[in-house]
N, C-alpha and C positions, 0 to 999 in steps of 0.2 A: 424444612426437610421433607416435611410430606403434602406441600403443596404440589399442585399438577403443573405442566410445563402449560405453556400458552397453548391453546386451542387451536387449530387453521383445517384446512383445506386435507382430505387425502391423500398425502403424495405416492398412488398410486400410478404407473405409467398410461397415456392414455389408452395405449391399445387394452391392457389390463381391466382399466375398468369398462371399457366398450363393451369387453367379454362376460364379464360378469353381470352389467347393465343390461345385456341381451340375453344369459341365459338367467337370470334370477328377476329382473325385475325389482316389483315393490315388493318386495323380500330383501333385495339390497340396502344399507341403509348409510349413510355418509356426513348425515348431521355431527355438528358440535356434541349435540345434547346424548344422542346414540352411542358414539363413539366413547364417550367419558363413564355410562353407565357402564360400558363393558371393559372401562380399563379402573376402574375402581376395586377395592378390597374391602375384604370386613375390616382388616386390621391395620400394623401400623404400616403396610409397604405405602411406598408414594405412588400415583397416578400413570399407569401407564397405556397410553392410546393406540389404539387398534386404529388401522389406515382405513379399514371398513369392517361393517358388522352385515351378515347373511343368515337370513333365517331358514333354515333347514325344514322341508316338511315331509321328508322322505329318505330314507337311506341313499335313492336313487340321485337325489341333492347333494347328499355330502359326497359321493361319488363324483359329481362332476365337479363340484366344488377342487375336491384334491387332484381330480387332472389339471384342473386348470390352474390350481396354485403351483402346484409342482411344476407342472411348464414353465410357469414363469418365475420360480423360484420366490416363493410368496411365501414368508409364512402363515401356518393354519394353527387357530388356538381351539380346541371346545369349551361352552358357556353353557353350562346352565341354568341353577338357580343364583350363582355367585353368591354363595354363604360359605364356602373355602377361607380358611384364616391363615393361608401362609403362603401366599399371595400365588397359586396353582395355575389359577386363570388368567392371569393379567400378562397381556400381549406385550413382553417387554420389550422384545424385535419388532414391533409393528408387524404388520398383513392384516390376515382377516379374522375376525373373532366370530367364528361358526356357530350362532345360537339354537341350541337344542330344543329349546323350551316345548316349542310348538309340537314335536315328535311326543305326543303325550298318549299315544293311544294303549289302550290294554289290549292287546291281541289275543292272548285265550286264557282263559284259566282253566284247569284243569283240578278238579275242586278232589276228584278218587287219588288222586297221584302226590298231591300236598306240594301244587307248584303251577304258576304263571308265566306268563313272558310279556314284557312290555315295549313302551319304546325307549328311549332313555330320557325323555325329557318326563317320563310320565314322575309326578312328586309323590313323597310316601303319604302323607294323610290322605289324599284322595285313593291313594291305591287301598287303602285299609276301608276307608267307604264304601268304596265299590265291594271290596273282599265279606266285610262286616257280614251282609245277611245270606252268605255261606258259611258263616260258623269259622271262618278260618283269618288270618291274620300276617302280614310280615312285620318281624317285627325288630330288626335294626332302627332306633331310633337317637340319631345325632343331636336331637333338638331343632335344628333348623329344619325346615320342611323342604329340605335339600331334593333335587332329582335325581334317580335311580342312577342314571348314569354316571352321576359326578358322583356321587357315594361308592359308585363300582369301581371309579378313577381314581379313588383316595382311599382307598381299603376302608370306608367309614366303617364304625362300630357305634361307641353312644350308652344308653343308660338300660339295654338289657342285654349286654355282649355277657356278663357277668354268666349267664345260661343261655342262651342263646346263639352267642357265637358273634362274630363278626362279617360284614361282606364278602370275604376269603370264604367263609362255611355259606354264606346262603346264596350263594350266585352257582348256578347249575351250568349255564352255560351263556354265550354274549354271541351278537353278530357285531362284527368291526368291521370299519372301514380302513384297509392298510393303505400306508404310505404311496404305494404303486398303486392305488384304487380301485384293489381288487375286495369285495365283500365275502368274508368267511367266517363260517361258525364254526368256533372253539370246541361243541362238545355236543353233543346228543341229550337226551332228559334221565334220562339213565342215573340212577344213584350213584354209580359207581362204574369208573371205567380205566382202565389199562391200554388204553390204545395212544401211544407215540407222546409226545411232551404236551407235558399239561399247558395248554397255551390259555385255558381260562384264567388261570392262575398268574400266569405271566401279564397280561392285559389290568389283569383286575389290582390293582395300584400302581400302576403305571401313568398316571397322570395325562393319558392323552400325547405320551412323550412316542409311543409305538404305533399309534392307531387311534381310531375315534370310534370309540362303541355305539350303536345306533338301537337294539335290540339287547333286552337283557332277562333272561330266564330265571325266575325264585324260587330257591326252595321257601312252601309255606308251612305255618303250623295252625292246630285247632285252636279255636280261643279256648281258652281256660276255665271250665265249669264253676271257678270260685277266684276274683282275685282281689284281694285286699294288699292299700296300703298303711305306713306308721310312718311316726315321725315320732323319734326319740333323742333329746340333748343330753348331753355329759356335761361335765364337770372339767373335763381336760380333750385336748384333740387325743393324747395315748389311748385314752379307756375306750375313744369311740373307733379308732382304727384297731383296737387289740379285738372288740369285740367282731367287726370286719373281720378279721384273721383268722380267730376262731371257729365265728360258724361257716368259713367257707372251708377250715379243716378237718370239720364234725359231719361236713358234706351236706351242709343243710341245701338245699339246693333254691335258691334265692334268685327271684327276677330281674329284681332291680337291688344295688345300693349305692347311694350315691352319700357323700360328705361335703357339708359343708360349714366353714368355720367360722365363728362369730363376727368377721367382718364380712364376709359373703352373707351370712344372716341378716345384718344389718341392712346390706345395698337390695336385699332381695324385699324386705320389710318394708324398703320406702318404694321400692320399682312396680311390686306387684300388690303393693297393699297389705301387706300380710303382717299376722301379731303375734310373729315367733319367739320364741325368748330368745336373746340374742348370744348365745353361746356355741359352742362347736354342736352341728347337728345331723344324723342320719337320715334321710328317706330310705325306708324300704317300699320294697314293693313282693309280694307272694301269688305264686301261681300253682291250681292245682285243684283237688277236689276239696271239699267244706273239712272232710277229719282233717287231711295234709295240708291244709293250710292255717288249720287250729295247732297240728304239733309245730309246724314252721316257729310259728306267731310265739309259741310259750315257748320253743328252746333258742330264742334268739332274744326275749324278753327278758330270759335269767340272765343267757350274757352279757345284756348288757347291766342288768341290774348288778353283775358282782365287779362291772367294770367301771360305775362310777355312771351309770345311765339315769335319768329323771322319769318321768312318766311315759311308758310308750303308748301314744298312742295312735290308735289302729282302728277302719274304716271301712266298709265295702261299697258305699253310696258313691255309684261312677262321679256326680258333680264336686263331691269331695274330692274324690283321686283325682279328676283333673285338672282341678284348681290346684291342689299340689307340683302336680307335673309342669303346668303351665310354667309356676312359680322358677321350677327347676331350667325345663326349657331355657327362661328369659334370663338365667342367671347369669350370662355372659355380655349382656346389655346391661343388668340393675349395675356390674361391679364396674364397666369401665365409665358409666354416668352415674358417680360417685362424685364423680368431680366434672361441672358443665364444659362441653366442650371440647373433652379430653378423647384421645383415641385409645384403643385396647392392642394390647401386646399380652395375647395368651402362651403357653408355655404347656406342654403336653408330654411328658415323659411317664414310662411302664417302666416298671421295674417287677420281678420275682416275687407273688406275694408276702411270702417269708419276708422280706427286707423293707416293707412298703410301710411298716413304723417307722423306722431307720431315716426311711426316706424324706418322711414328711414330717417328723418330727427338728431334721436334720436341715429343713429347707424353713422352717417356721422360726427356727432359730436365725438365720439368714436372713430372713424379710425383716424381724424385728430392727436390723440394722439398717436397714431401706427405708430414703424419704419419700419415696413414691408411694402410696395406697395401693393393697394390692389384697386378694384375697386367695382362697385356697378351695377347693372344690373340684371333684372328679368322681370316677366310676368305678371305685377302691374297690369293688366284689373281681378285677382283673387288675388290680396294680396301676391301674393308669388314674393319675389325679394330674389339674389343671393348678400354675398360677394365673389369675388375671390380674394385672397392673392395670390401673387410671395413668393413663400419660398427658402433660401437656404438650399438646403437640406444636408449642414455643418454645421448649425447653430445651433444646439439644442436650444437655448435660443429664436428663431425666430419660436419656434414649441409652445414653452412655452409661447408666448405673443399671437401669433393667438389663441392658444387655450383659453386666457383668454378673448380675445374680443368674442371670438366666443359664450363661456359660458355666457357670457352679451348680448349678443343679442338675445341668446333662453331666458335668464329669461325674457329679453325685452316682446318676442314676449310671450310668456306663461303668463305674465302680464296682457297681452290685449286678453288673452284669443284664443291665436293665437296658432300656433303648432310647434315643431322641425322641421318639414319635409313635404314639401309640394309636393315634387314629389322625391326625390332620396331615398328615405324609411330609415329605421332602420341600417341596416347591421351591421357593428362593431363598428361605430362611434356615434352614438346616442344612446345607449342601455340605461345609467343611464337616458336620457331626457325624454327617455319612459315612465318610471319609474314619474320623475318625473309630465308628461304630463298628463295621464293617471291612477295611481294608483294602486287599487286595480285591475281596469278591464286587465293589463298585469297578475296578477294570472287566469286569465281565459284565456287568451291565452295560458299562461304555458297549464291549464289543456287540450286544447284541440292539442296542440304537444303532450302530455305525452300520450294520446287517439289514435291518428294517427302512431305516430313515438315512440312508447314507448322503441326505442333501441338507439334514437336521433341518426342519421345516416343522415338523410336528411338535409343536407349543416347546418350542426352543428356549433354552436358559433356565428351563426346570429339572429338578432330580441334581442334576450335576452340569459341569462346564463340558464341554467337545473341545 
């Protein structure tokens, strides 16, 4: 099921590749070995091959890039870190798999204003490098050391959306390459503006299905004069999600919290080394000055202490915190190599804080019925927790039971008025929940790709069918 199809040649037309051979050169790239990196997935989609892969080192690039595909009715997909798990990137129509990577430059920062502009291939731990000995910070963090760009493409969020906000709140403004190859900026630096449809917003989780962003402007924040983190176990997955619910209604205002339950504990114990006790567990994390991060610390301590919480403990020494982090990061590697060999099938639903006991307590019950290994973990300070399954990716009938728990947990979460997709977007895997989630309002998405891309060339077969 998820082996690749055979390998061969480009079948692009020759005038096509002549064109592309002459205007890009060794930036073009036609190999076997090229061509598979860029049609692979993190997760469980199968193989899909790009007819050629271009490395973009300029807006100016992908500009000619889309004249020349569009003339010839080529599709154009964008790449750039390829850490997407719902298979966003993957050239399922073949053409050309447009690699960003290389667009990595930082164009300015603007250190009085609390904001950057990069390029889109630029990745966030480097951008945080370079930001570091300005006191200042972005701080969307998905885990994977994903590029700007493709985070701007997938609404990323991650494990400080919780106060922080999501890509939706830190993207100020993009430069896009639209379909006709024209280069426009969505918006000014401006806080805040009222001028004609918000088309940063429109762009910004749109999958590359409207346009290819090449330039992307951040709002940034100061780093935090004091940040500690904890790591506290329960006795039950309820006490450690009630206490979640709690201090986010007491308004404690919380960086990071992340959950993870005694079999993600486990996969994390043997992947990262670590000698947690292996029961349901919170990361926190706290930002702010040394008293407000002491009251943080003690009114989230009781609650957990009256919830059935064990020892919190709590840490300011950065090599401590990012061992932690790390730990967390790699959580969706330790769970699907649980079992050697196996591929991962993540699951990403938000729901209503209020409901987000309901939810997972509701979905834990379900797994227990499930022969696949799978664990539970997500970014519960906003409703959004992840399942990961260990798949054997020989089992077709193990593709066919995740897929039915999976479809029970979206009806769950769309129940409670909650969503399919809380940070990895649509891609190829969710399109019917779209549908479902949504309604009508996906005919208006149709209509405004059939507006932009009326030749559907731009990373086609994503978000929904034409």
């Amino acid at each position: 099921m998820l082996h690749a199809p055979p390998l061969s040649r480009a079948p692009l037309a020759p005038d096509v590749l002549a064109e592309l051979e002459a205007r890009f050169g060794a930036a073009l790239h036609l190999t076997d070995a090229m061509r598979e990196q860029h049609g692979k997935s993190e997760a469980h989609f199968p193989t899909a091959l790009p007819d050629a892969v271009v490395y973009a080192r300029s807006t100016t690039d992908v500009v000619d890039l889309v004249a020349l595909c569009t003339a010839h009715d080529v599709p154009i997909v964008p790449f750039g870190a390829g850490t997407s798990i719902e298979g966003n990137a993957l050239p399922v129509r073949g053409g050309v798999s447009v690699d960003l990577s290389e667009m990595n430059a930082i164009l300015s920062v603007n250190a009085e204003d609390f904001d950057c502009t990069v390029q889109a291939g630029r990745r966030r731990e480097e951008l945080n490098l370079h930001l570091r000995d300005q006191g200042l910070f972005f701080p969307i963090d998905p885990g994977a050391n994903a590029t700007i760009g493709g985070m701007a493409s997938t609404r990323a969020s991650g494990t400080n959306a919780v106060r922080y906000g999501t890509m939706r709140e830190a993207v100020l403004s993009l430069t896009v390459v639209t379909p006709d190859a024209k280069v426009i900026r969505t918006s000014r630096r401006a806080r805040k503006s009222a001028a004609g449809y918000d088309l940063t917003r429109l762009f910004v989780g749109a999958e590359g299905t409207l346009g290819i962003i090449t330039e992307v402007t951040l709002r940034l924040h100061p780093i935090p004069e004091q940040i500690s983190s904890a790591v506290c176990g329960f006795d039950s997955l309820q006490g450690a999600v009630d206490t979640v619910v709690q201090s986010i209604q007491l308004g404690v205002p919380l960086a990071r919290v992340e959950i993870l339950d005694a079999m993600q504990i486990r996969a994390v114990n043997r992947w990262s080394k670590m000698d947690l006790p292996e029961t349901t567990t919170l990361f926190f994390e706290f930002h702010g000055t040394p008293a407000g991060v002491a009251e943080q610390i003690a009114t989230v301590e009781a609650l957990a202490s009256n919830n059935g919480g064990g020892d919190f403990a709590w840490s300011n020494l950065p090599e401590e915190r990012a061992r932690l982090w790390k730990a967390r990061h790699e959580a969706y590697y330790a769970a699907v190599n649980l079992r050697t060999g196996a591929v991962g099938w993540s699951t990403d639903v938000c729901v209503p804080i209020s409901r987000l006991p309901d939810c997972i307590l509701e979905t834990q019950a379900d797994l227990a019925t499930s022969n696949v290994p799978a664990t539970i973990l997500g970014h519960v300070g906003d409703g959004n927790f992840h399942v990961i399954f260990s798949i054997d990716p020989d089992a077709p009938h193990e593709f066919a039971e995740v897929a039915a728990v999976n479809a029970r947990l979206v009806e769950r979460a769309l129940a409670m008025d909650g969503t399919c997709t809380g940070e990895h977007g649509i891609g190829l895997g969710k399109q019917d929940w779209l549908v479902a989630e949504l309604g009508d309002a996906v005919d208006v998405m149709r209509t405004l790709k059939r507006a932009l891309d009326p030749k559907n060339l731009f990373n086609p077969g994503k978000i929904f069918a034409l």
